[in-house]
TIMARMI-679343 format. One record per residue (C-alpha): residue number from 1; residue in one letter; x, y, z. Coordinates in steps of 0.2 Angstrom, whole numbers, plus 2048, in hexadecimal, padded with zeros to 3 digits. Each point is the difference from the previous one (the first is absolute). Example, Ala and Ser with C-alpha at 12.3 -4.5 7.8 and 13.67 -1.06 7.14 Angstrom:
<banus>
seq	type	X	Y	Z
1	A	83E	7EA	827 $
2	S	806	811	7FD $
</banus>
This chain:
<banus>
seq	type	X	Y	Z
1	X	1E9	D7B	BBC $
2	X	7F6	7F7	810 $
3	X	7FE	7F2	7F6 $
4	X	812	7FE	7FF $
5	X	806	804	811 $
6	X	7F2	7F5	807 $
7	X	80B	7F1	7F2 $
8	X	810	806	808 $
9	X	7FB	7FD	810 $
10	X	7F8	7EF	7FF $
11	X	811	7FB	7F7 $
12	X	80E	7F5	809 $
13	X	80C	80B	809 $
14	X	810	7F6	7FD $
15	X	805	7F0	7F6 $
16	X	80F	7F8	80A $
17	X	80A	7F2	7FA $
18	X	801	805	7EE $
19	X	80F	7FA	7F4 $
20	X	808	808	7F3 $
21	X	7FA	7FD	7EC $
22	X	812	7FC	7FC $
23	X	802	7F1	80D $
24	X	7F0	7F8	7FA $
25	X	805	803	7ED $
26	X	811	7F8	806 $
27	X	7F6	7F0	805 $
28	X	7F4	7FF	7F3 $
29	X	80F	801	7F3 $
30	X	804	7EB	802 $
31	X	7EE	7FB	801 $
32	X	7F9	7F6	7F1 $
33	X	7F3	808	7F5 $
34	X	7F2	7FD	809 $
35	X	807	7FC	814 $
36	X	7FC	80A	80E $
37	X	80C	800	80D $
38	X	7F9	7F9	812 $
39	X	805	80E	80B $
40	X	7F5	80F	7FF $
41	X	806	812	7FF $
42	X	7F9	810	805 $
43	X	801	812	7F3 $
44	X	7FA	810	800 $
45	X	801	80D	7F4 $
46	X	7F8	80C	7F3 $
47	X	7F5	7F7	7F2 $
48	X	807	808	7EF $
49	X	7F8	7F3	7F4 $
50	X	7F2	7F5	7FE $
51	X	7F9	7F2	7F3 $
52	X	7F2	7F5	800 $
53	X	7FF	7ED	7FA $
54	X	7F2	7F9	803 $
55	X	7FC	7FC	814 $
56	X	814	805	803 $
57	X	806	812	801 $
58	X	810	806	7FD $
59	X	806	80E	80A $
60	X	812	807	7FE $
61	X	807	806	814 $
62	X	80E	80A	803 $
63	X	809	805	80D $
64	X	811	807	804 $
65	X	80C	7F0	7F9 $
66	X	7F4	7FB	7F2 $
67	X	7F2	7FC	7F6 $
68	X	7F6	7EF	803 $
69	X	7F0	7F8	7F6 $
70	X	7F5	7FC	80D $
71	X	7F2	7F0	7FA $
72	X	7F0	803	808 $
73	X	7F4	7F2	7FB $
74	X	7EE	802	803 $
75	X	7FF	7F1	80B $
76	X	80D	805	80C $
77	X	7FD	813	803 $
78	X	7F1	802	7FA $
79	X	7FB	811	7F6 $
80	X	80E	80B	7FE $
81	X	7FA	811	806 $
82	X	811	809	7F9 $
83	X	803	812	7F8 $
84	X	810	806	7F7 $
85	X	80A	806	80E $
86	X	7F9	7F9	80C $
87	X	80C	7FB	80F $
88	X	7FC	7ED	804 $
89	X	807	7F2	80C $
90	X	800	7ED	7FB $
91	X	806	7F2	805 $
92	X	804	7EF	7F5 $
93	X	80B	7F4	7FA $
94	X	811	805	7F4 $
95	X	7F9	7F7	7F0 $
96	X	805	7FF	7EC $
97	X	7F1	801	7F4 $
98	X	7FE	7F4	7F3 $
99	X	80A	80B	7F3 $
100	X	80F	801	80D $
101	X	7FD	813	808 $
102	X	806	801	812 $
103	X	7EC	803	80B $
104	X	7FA	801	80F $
105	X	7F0	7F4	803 $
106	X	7F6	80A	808 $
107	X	7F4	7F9	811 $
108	X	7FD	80F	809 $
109	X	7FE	813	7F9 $
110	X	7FE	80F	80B $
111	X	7FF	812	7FA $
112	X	80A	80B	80D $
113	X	7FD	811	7F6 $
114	X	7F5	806	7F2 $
115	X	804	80B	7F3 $
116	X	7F5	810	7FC $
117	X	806	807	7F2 $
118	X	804	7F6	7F0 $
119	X	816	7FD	7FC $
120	X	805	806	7F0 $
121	X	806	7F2	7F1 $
122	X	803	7F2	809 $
123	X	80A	7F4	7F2 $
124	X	80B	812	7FC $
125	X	801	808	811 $
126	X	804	811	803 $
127	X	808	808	7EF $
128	X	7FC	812	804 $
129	X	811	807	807 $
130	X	7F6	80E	809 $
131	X	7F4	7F5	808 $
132	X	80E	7F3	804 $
133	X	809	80E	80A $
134	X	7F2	80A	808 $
135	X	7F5	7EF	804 $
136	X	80F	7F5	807 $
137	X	7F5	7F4	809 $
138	X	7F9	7FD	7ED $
139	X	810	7FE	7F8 $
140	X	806	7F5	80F $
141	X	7EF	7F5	801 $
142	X	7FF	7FE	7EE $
143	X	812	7FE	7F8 $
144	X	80A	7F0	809 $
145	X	813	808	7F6 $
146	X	7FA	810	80C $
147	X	800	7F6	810 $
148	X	810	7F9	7FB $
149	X	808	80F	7FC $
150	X	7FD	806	815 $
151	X	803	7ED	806 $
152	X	811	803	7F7 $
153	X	802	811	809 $
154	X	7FB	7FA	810 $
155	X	80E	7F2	7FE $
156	X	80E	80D	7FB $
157	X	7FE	80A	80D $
158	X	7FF	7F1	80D $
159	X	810	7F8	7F8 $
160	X	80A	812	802 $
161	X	7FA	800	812 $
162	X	807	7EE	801 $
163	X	811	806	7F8 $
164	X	804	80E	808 $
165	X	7FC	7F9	812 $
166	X	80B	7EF	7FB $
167	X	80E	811	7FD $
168	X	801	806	813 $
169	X	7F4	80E	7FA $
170	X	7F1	806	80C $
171	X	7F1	809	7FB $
172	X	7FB	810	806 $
173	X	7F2	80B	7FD $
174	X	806	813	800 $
175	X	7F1	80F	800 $
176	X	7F9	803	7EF $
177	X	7F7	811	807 $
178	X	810	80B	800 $
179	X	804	812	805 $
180	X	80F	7FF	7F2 $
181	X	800	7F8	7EF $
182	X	810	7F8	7F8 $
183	X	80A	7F2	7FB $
184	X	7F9	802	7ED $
185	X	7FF	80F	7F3 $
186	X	7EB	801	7FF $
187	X	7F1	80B	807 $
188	X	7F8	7FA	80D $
189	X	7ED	7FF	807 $
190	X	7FD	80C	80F $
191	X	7F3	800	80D $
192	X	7FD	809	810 $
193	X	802	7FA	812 $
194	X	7F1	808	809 $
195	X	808	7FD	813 $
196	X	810	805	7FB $
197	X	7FB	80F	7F6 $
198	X	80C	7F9	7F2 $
199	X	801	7FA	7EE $
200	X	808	7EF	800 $
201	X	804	7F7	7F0 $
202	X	7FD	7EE	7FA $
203	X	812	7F8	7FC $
204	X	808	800	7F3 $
205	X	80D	7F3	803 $
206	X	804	7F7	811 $
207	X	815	804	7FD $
208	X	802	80E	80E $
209	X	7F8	7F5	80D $
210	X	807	7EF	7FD $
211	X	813	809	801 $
212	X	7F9	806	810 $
213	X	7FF	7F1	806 $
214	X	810	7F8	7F9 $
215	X	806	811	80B $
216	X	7F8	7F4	80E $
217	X	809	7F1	7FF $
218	X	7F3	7F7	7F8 $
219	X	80D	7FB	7EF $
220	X	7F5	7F7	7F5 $
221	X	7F0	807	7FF $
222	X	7F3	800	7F3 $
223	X	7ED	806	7FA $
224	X	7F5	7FB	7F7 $
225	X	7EF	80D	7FB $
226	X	7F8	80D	7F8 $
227	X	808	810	7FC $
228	X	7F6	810	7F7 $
229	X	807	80C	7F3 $
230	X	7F5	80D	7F9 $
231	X	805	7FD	7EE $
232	X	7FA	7FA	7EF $
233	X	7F9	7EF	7FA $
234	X	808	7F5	7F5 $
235	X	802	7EF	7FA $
236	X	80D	7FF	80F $
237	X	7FB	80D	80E $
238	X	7F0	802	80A $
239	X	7FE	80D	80D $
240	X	7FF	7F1	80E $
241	X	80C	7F3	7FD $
242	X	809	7F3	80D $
243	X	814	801	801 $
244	X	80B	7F3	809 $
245	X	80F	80C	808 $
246	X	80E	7F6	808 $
247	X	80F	807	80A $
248	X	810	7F5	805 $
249	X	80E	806	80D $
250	X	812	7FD	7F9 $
251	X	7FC	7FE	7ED $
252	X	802	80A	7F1 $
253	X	7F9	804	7F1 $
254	X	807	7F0	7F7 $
255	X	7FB	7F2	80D $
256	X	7EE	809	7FD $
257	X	803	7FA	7ED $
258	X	802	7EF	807 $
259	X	7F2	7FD	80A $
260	X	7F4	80A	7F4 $
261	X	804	7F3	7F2 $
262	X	800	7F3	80E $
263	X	7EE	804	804 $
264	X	7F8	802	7F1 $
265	X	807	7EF	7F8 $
266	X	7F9	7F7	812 $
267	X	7EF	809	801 $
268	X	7FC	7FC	7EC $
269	X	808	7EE	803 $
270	X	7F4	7FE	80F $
271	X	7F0	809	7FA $
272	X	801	7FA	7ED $
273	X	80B	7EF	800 $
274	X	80C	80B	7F4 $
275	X	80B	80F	7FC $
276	X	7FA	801	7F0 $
277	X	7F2	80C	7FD $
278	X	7F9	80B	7F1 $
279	X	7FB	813	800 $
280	X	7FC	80C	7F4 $
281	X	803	7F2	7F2 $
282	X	811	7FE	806 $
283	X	808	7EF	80A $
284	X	80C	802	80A $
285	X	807	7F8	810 $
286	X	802	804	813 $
287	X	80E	7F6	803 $
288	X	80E	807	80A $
289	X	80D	808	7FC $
290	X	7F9	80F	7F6 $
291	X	809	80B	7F3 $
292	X	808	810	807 $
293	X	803	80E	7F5 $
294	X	808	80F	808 $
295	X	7F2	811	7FC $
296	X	811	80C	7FA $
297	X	804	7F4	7F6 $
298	X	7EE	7FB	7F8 $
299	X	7FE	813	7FB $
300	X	811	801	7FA $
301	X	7FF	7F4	7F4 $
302	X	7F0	80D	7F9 $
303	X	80B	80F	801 $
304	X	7F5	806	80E $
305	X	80B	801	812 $
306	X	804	813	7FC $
307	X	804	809	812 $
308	X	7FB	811	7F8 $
309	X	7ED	803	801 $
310	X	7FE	808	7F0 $
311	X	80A	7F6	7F6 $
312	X	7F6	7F1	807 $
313	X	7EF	809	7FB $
314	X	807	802	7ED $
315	X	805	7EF	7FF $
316	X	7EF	7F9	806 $
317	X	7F7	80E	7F4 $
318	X	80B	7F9	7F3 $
319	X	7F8	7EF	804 $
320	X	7EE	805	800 $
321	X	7FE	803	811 $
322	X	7F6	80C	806 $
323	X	809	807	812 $
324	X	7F3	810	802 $
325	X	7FB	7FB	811 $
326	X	813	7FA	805 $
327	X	804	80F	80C $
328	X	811	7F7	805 $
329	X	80D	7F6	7FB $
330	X	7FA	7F2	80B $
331	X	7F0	801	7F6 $
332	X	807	7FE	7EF $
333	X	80A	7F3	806 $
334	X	7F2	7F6	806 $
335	X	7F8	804	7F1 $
336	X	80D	7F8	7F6 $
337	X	801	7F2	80A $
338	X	7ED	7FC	800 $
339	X	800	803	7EB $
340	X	80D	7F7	7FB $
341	X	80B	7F4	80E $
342	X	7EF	7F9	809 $
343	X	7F7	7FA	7F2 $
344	X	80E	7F8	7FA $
345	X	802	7F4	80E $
346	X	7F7	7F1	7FD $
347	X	809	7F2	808 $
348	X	801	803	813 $
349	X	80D	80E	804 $
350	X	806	80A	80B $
351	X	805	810	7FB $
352	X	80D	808	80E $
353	X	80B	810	806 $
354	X	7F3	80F	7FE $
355	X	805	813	800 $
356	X	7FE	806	812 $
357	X	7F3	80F	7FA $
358	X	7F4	7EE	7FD $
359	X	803	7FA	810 $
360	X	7FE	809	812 $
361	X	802	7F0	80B $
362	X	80F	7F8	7F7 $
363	X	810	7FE	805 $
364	X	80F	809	7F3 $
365	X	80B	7F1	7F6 $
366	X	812	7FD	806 $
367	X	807	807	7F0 $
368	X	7F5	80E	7FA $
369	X	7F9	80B	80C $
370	X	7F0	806	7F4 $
371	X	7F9	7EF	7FE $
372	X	7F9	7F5	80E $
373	X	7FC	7EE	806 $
374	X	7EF	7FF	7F8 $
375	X	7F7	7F4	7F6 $
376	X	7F1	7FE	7F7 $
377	X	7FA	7EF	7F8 $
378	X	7F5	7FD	7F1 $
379	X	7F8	7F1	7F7 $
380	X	7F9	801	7EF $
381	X	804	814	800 $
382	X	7F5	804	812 $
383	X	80A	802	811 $
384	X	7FB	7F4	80D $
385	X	80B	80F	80C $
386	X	80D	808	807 $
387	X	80D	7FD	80C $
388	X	80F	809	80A $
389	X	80E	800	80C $
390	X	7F8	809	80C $
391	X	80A	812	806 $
392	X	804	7FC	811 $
393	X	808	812	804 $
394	X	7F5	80D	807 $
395	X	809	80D	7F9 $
396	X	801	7F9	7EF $
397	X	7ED	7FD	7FF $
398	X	7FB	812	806 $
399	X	80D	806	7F0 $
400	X	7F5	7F5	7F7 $
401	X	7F1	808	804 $
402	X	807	811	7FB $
403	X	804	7FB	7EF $
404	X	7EE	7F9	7FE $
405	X	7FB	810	807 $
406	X	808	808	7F5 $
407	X	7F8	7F5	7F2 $
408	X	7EF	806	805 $
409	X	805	811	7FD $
410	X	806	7FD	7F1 $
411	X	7F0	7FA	7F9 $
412	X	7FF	7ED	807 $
413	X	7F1	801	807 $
414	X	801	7ED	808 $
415	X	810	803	806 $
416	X	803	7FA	814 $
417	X	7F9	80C	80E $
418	X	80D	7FC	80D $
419	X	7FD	7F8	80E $
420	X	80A	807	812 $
421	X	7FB	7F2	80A $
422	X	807	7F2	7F5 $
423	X	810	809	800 $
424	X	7FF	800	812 $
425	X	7FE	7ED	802 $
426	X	810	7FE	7F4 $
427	X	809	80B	80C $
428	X	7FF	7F1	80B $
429	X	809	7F6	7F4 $
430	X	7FA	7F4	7F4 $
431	X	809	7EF	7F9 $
432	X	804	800	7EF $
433	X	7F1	7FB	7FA $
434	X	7F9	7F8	7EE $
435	X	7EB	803	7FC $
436	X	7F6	7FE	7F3 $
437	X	7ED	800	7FB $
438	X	7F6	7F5	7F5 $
439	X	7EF	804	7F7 $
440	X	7F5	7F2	804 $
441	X	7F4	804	7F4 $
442	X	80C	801	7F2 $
443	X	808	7EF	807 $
444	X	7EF	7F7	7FD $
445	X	7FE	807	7F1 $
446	X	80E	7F8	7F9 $
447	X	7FA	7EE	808 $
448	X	7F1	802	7FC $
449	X	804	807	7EC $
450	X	7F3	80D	803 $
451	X	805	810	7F7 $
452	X	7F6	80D	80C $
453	X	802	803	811 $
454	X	7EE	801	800 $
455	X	7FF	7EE	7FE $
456	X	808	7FB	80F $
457	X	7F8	80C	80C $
458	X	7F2	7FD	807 $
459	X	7F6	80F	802 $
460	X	80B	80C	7F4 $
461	X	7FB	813	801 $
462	X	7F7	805	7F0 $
463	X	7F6	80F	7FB $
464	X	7EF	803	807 $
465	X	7F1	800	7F6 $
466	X	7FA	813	7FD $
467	X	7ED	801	806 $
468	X	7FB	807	7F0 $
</banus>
């Protein structure tokens, strides 16, 4: 270990000036077989292959937009004093090889960090699932679809941010320690407070806040972050996950519809040059308008919208369904929904007009006062998520939280708690008002065409090893 902190230290502290791999690639492409370009280039990177020919080496550099063959002849740099891994500065000329591969002729090699422990199969990269999870840095360093997948991300998110700012919409940041949890049916984490003597929760949606602030004036108001629900892990949920929540003074449930599909046609547009994307060996396409398909009607069609609990519970029984953990009607209607109407939903839809027991935040429809202005939309049989016109009555939202209270004693044990200061801030008035939120994690999923959340999360929670 001295050894290599006394290495470390007598290694350059910066290289500055560097270029991407992708630019030099871009120049070396017109080059005859052979030609080295006249200006030289500067790269840095990790070494991730390496060849010998005689007096040239052939070392394979990576770095964020690429991979590059570097040429190292004898004569120019002298011995090449490179491990596997290894994280080097050169600087050269953009060059083809005699047999037409886009190079860098190398003049000058520097190493800026050694490598102490050996990578794993270089040619295969990472195959493991559990090492590419729990060693990131690995799966990153070592497979270039990985550092894609994230660049991708990265893009997405920016070209939402872009979108929604072009829209009249502001981003806000609202507490994610909160003394009440809402605006979603999950469990939450809890901590403790040690000044204040008192048990705080980490959010579990950002809905109550954001209204609070359309209360304010603000009108068009987004965020953009991590939310935390203490609940199961799936192919689609992970107990920390980032949500995009956006809120709009004087707009309803279906100009939501509009600029959801309006969005997610740009941002796919933007990020991948195309509406057309694969998942879960399905094709499908983003572009606006989506199909609409009203949620009554989608379970009557199954001979499933039944009012009466029991007669509902027979039916699904009769269908294979086990409904032993459905306390409620609520629960054996979603049940139903998430059997038999979701899966079913391939190309993008939204499926609208939920029963009031779904939904405590959403306001009742003209024409039937036990369905409400909700949404959910789904591609390829996953909701993307869920939108509303907003309640805007106090009164009306504090009824609502009755009936969910009375869901909770009926058995619903994620049921809404209530929340007496959110009721307040309505009482100030509210415009009518259309939300919505957005699982960005599921979002680059489907542009990416990975099929596990964990793919697309950096750092995904997993189990930890047992000592033993």
């Amino acid at each position: 270990m001295e050894r290599t902190a006394l290495t470390q230290t007598a290694l350059p502290r910066r290289f500055p000036g560097r270029n991407e791999i992708v630019d030099v690639l871009r120049e070396a492409e017109p080059l005859e077989a052979g030609e080295e370009a006249s200006e030289r280039r500067r790269l840095a990177g990790r070494v991730l292959a390496r060849r010998g020919h005689g007096k040239l080496t052939f070392l394979d550099l990576v770095d964020r937009s690429g991979r590059i063959q570097l040429l190292c002849a004898a004569d120019r740099v002298g011995e090449v004093d490179v491990d596997l891994g290894d994280i080097i500065g050169v600087e050269g000329f953009p060059a083809r090889t005699r047999r037409g591969e886009a190079s860098l002729a190398v003049e000058e090699l520097v190493t800026l960090a050694k490598i102490d422990v050996s990578l794993p199969d270089t040619f295969h990269g990472i195959t493991d699932v559990e090492t590419r999870y729990r060693k990131r840095y690995l799966d990153l360093a070592m497979n270039e679809d990985v550092r894609l997948d994230f660049v991708t991300r990265s893009r997405m998110v920016a070209s939402i941010r872009r979108w929604l700012d072009s829209h009249g919409f502001i981003e806000v940041e609202t507490p994610v320690l909160q003394p009440r949890y809402g605006g979603a049916f999950a469990r939450p984490f809890v901590t403790h407070h040690n000044e204040l003597d008192a048990d705080l929760y980490l959010r579990i949606a950002t809905e109550l806040y954001l209204k609070r602030c359309i209360v304010g004036g603000l009108e068009r108001v987004y965020e953009l972050g991590k939310d935390f629900r203490n609940e199961g892990v799936s192919y689609k949920h992970q107990p920390e996950f980032t949500m995009l929540e956006w809120y709009e003074a004087y707009a309803d449930y279906r100009d939501t519809m509009e600029r959801i599909e309006q969005l997610v046609d740009h941002v796919a547009t933007e990020v991948l040059g195309t509406t057309e994307v694969t998942f879960r060996g399905e094709t499908v396409n983003l572009q606006a308008p989506w199909e609409r398909v009203r949620l009554p009607e989608a379970l009557g069609e199954l001979g499933l919208w039944i009012r009466d609990e029991g007669e509902l519970r027979g039916a699904l029984a009769a269908k294979g369904v086990d409904t032993e953990h459905d306390r409620t009607w609520a629960q054996l209607v979603d049940h139903a929904l998430s059997s038999f109407v979701e899966p079913e939903l391939v190309r993008p839809t939204i499926l609208y007009d939920y029963p009031i027991e779904l939904s405590p935040f959403a306001r009742r429809t003209k024409d039937d006062p036990t369905l409400v202005e909700r949404f959910e939309y789904f591609v390829c049989g996953m909701e993307l998520g869920n939108a509303f016109t907003e309640i805007n009555s106090a009164a009306e939202q504090a009824e609502r939280f009755e009936l969910q209270e009375a869901q909770r004693a009926a058995g619903d044990a994620l049921a809404e708690l209530g929340d007496p200061d959110f009721v307040e801030a309505l009482s100030y008035g509210m415009p009518p008002t259309g939300g919505i939120g957005l699982g960005i994690d599921r979002l680059a999923m489907l542009l990416t065409g990975r099929e596990t959340i964990r793919d697309v999360v950096l750092f995904p929670a997993l189990r930890q090893h047992s000592d033993g």
